[in-house]
C-alpha positions, 0 to 999 in steps of 0.5 A, a space after each residue: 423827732 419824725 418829720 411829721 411831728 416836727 411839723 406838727 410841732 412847728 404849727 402848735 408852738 406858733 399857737 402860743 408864739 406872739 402870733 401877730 405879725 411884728 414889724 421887720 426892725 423889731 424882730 430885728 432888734 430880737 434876734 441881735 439881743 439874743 445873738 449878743 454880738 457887738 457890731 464887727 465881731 464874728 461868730 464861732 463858725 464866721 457868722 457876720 454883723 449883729 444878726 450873726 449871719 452865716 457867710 453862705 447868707 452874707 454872700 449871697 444880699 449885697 449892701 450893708 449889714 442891716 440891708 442883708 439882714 432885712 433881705 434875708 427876713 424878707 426871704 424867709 417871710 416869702 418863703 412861709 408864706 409860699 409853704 403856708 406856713 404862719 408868718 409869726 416871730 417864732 417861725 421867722 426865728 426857728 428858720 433864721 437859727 436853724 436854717 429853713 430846709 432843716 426848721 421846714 424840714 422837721 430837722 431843727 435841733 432843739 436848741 433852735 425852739 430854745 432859740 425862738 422861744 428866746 427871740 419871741 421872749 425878747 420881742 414881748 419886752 421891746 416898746 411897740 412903735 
């Protein structure tokens, strides 16, 4: 797939994402169920805690778990923000899946839009707050 038309794509799948901005521990939540990884158990490539981070994103937020987690939401927020690109849960998720250089960068494998789509499946499901 072509840079441009990945981000092409980027932009018209955030059309049909839930396009509100959702609140922080939700799409936290999202991503654990669709990770599906107990508490303490590591992943297949040392990813770490329920949000399966990778060892590289682990390292680099001090504090626990859900405190690492929400850093590196809060980057990834910034980050499309500065870009301009929608700050929605389907983007938040692409970028927490594929990595953000390879989701902004039009290199996402498609496994990752499945990964999305997925979270985005699950925040519908969640009672708001």
């Amino acid at each position: 797939m072509s840079k441009a038309l990945a981000i092409l794509a980027l932009l018209l799948l955030t059309s049909t994402a839930r396009a509100e901005r959702v609140g922080d521990s939700a799409f936290l939540r999202a991503v654990a169920i669709v990770e599906g990884a107990p508490t303490g158990q590591r992943g297949l490539r040392s990813e770490r805690s329920p949000w399966q981070l990778m060892p590289r994103v682990w390292a680099h937020y001090p504090g626990t778990a859900e405190q690492r987690a929400r850093r590196h939401l809060a980057w990834l927020q910034a980050l499309l923000q500065r870009r301009g690109v929608a700050v929605v849960p389907f983007n938040l998720a692409l970028c927490w899946n594929a990595g953000a250089a390879r989701a902004l960068g039009g290199r996402a494998p498609i496994s990752s839009y499945d990964y999305a789509r997925r979270v985005c499946a699950v925040l519908a499901t969640l009672p708001s707050p």
